[in-house]
N, C-alpha and C positions, 0 to 999 in steps of 0.2 A: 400166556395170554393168547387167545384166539383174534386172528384178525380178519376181518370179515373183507372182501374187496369184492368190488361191484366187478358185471359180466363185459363190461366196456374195457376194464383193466386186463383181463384175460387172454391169452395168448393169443392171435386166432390161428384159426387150423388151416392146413395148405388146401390149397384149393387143387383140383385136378385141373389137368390142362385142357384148354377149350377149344374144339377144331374149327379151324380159319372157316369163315364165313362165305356161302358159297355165291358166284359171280353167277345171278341172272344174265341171260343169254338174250341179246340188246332183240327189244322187241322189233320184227319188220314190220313197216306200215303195208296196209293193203294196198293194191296196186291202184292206180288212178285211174279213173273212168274218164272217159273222151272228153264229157263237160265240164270236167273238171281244172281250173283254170291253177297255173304256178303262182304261188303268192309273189310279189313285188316285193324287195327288200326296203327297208327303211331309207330315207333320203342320209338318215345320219351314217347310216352305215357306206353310201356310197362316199360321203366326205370324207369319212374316215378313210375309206380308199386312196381316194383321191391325194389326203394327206400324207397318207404312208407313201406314194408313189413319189411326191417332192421330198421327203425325206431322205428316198433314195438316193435324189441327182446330188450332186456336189455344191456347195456353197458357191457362190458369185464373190469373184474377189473383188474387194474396191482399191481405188488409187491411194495410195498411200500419200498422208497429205504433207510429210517431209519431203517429197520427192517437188510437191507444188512450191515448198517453199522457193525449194533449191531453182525449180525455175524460173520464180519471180526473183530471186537474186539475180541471177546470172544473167534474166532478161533489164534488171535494173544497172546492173554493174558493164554490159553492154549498152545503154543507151547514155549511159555517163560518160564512159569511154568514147561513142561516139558525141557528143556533146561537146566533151575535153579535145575532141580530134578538129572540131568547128570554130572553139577556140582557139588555138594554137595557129591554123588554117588563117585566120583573120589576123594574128597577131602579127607573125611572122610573112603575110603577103599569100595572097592567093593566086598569082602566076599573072593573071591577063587583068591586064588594068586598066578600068575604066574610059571615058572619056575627059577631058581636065576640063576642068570649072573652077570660076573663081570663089572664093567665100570670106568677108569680113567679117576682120574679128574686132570687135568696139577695143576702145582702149576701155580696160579695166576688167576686163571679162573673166571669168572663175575659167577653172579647167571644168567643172562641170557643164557651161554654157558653151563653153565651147567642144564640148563631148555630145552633149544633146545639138549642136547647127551642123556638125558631124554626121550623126545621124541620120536626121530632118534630110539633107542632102546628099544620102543615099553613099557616104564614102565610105561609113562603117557600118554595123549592123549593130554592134552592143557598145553604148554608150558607157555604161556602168564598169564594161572592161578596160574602155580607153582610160576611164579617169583614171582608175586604179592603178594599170601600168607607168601612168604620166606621175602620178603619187609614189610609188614605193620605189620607182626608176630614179628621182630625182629632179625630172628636168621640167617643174612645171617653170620654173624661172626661164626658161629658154624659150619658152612660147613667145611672141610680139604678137603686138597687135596691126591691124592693117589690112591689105586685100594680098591673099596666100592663091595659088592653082597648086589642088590636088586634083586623083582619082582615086575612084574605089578602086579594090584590092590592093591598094600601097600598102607596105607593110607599118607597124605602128611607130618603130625608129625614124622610119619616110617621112611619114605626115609630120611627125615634130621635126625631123629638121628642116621640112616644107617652112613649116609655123615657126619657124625659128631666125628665115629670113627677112629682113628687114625691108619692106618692098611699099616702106608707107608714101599714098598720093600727098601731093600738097595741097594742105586745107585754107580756108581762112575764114577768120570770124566776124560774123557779119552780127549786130544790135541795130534792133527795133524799137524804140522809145514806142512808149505806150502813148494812142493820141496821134501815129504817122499815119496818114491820108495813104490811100491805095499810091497815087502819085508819086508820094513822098516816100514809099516804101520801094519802088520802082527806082528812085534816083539813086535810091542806097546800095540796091545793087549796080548800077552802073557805075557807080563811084567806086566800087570794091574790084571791081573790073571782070565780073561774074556774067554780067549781062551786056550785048550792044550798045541797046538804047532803052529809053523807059516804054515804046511802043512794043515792042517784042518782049517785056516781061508783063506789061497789061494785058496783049492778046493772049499770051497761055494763062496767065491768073482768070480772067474773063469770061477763057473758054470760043473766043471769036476767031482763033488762030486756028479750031477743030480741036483745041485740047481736050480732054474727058478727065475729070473728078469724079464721076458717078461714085465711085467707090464707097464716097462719102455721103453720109444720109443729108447731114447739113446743107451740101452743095445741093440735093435733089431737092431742098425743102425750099431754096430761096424763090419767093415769086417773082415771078416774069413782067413786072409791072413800069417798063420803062424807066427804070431806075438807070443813075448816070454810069455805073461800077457793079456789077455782080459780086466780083471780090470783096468791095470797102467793106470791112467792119468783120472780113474773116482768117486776114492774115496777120498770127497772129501774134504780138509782140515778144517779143525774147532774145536773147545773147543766142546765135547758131556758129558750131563748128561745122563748115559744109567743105566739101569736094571743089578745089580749083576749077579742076578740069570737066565737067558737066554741064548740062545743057537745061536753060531755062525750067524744062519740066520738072527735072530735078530739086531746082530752089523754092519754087513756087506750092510744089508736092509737101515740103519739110514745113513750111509753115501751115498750111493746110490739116494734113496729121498732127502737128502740135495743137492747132485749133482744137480736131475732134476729140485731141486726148484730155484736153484740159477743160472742156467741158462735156466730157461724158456722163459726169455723176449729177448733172443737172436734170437729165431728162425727168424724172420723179417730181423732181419739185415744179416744173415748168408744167407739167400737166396735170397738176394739183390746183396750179393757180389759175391753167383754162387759159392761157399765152400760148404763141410759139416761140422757140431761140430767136427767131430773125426780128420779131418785136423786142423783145431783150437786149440784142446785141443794137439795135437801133437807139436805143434808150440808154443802154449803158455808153455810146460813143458819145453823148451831149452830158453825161454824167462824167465822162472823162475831160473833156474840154471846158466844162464850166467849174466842177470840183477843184479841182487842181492838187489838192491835200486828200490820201487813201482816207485819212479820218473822218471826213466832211462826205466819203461819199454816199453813205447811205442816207445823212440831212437832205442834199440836195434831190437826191433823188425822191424823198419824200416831196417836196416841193413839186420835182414836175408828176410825180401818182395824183397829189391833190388836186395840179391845174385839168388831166387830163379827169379826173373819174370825180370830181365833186360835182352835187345838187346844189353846189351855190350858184345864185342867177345870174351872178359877176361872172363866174368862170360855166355859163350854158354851153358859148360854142369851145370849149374845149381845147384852147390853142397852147401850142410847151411854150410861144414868146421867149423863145432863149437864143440870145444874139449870136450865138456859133453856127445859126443854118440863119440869115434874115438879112434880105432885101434892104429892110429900113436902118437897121441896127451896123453901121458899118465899124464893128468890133475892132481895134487895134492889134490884140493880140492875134486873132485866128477867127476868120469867119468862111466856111465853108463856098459860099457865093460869093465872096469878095475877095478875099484879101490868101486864101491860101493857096497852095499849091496845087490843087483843081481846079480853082479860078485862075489859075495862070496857063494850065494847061490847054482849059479849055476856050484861052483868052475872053475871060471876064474881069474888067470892064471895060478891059483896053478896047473890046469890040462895040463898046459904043452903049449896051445894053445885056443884061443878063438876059435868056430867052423867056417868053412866057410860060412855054409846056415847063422848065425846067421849076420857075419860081413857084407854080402850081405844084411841082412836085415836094420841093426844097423849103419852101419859105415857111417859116415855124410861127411868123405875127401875124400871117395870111389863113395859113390853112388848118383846120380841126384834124388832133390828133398829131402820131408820129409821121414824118414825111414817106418818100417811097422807100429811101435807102438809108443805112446808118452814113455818120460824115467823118468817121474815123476808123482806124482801128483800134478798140481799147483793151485794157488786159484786164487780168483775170478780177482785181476787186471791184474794178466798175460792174463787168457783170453781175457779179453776184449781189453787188449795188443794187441795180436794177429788179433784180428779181425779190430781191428782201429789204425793202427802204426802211426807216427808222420808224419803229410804229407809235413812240410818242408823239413823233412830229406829222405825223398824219392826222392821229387824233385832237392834236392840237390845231390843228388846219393851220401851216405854217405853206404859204404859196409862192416868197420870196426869198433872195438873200444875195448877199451881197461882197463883197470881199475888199479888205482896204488896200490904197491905192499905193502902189510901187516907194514915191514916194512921201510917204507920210510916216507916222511912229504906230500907225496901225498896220501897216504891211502885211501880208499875214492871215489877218484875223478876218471870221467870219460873223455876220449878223445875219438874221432873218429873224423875218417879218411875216405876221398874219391880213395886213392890211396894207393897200398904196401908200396913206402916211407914214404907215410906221417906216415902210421902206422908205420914201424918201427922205426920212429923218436918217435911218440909218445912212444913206446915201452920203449923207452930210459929213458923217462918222466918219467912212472910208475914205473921206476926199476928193470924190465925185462928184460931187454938189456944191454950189456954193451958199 
């Protein structure tokens, strides 16, 4: 069988060999003519330059940022170190030591109270360190309390066994009944044998001796209105542990601060109602002396709100008519102008006659409104008496009341009245009346 195969299948034939291909001989340009200007190379071509030339320089080494940490270690492990060195330094005594000063310590005082007056008085510099040493040392039980002399740089062993001796002054405890007359609170200390005479604890209360209270807003607030006592009605009642050994300013000072502390959280409401404290404290001394019972005092005090502020035509002029400041009224118990210990002092009536500036001042059946000065010291529920009186018995227009008599089986017990009848029935009640 014949097979046929196409000429693509076909061997092919050797080719002969081809001689290399020959190199054109690089053409010269013709020479340039004078006007003939060299072309400028491309801007890219210059950058390129450019670029290969920083290629060349060598890389910029940067800070290796292990190295940064290492020196924020070292600068933190150094500032600790000294730190721990200023600790230690304190702990242990700083060589030259201060000047001594005294510093009380209250009875009852935390070791942190006593770390921070430490402080405050410049003996130590880190409170936070003292407690903790005085803590995990053992010996806050060794602390006393009392008046201590240290100084700065004492080492911290120092200052506790400073605090550790026993250097207490001799105190004593002086009570204030709520209701004692500036007078009557002057005696009390002469009695306790803290003051002279009752002339030398009026003049520093007063301020006539050249004392200064400024410190106190109260004190800057009282008006100048010839009033018989600056003081009455701001010293203020309470049980005190005082200092023996001290000097008027001292005793006279501790009731004063007890005043401002104890009515600090009034100012809000006193300038809500459009009063001041020394109208308050005015109202509340005749709310103490007429009251007699904390229960009764916001009743009564409603009584003199409605004599002083009621549109009833009965009460126009406005008078409190309460027998604890009154001329007419010569009260048994306690009458300001008569019969207490300001009317003895200032020999009333033994002199014959109360004066008239003073009754013009004082006299509550005479004159519209609150007098010049409070006629007691009262404590703290009277005030507060005064400034919030019972608001049913306001709305009720309740303008009297009465109290029964010593001795009867009503003792005690209170009445009021909206009208003179009803009062003098009640009168009848209490045993006043026949």
């Amino acid at each position: 069988m014949r097979i046929n195969r196409s000429n693509s299948e076909q061997p092919a034939a050797p080719q002969a060999p081809q001689p290399a291909p020959r190199r054109e001989a690089p053409q010269q340009e013709p020479p340039r003519t004078k006007k003939e200007k060299p072309k400028k190379k491309p801007k890219q071509e210059e950058y390129d330059e450019y670029e290969d030339e920083e290629e060349d320089e060598e890389p910029k080494r940067r800070f290796p940022v292990g190295c940064l940490i290492v020196i924020i270690l070292l600068a933190l492990v150094g500032f600790g170190g000294y730190k721990v060195s200023q600790f230690y330094a304190e702990l242990d005594g700083q060589g030259t030591l201060g000047t001594v000063q005294t510093i009380t310590v209250p009875e009852g005082s935390s070791v942190a109270s006593i770390a921070t007056q430490l402080k405050d008085a410049g003996v130590i510099k880190y409170d936070w360190l003292f407690k903790q040493y005085v803590k995990y040392s053992g010996k806050a039980d060794a602390i006393q309390y009392g008046d201590f002399e240290v100084q700065s740089g004492m080492a911290y062993n120092d200052i506790i066994k400073a605090l550790s001796v026993v250097t207490r002054r001799p105190t004593v405890n002086v009570t204030i009944p709520e209701g004692t007359t500036a007078v009557g609170v002057a005696q009390i200390f002469v009695d306790a044998g803290l003051v002279d005479d009752v002339d030398t604890f009026l003049g520093c209360a007063n301020g006539t001796d050249g004392s200064d209270f400024s410190q106190y807003d109260f004190w800057n607030a009282i008006p100048d209105n010839d009033r018989l006592m600056k003081c009455e009605g701001y010293l203020f009642p309470d049980t005190y542990n005082l200092y023996a050994d001290e000097d008027v300013y001292y005793y006279v000072d501790q009731l004063y601060n007890e005043f401002a502390n104890k009515t600090a959280g009034l100012a809000d409401t006193i300038a809500e109602k459009g009063t001041s404290l020394d109208d308050v404290v005015k109202l509340a001394s005749f709310i103490q002396e007429e009251a007699g019972l904390e229960s009764e005092d916001a009743k009564v005090s409603a009584c003199f709100h409605n004599r002083l502020e009621s549109s009833d035509p009965l009460w126009a002029e406005h008078k409190l008519e309460s027998n604890a400041s009154s001329y007419i009224m010569r009260d048994s118990e306690n009458n300001y102008l008569w019969n207490s210990p300001t009317a003895e002092y200032f020999g009333w009536p033994e002199a014959g006659a109360i004066p008239d500036d003073v009754l013009a001042l004082y006299d509550t059946y005479a004159i519209s409104g609150l007098p010049a000065g409070p006629i007691s010291n009262p404590g703290y529920a009277a005030i507060e008496a005064a400034l919030n009186p019972d608001q049913e018995y306001i709305n009720e227009g309740y303008y009297f009341f009465v109290t029964g008599h010593p001795d009867t089986d009503v003792a005690g017990q209170y009445f009021y009245a909206k009208t003179s009848d009803e009062h003098y029935q009640n009168c009848v009640k209490a045993g006043w009346a026949p």
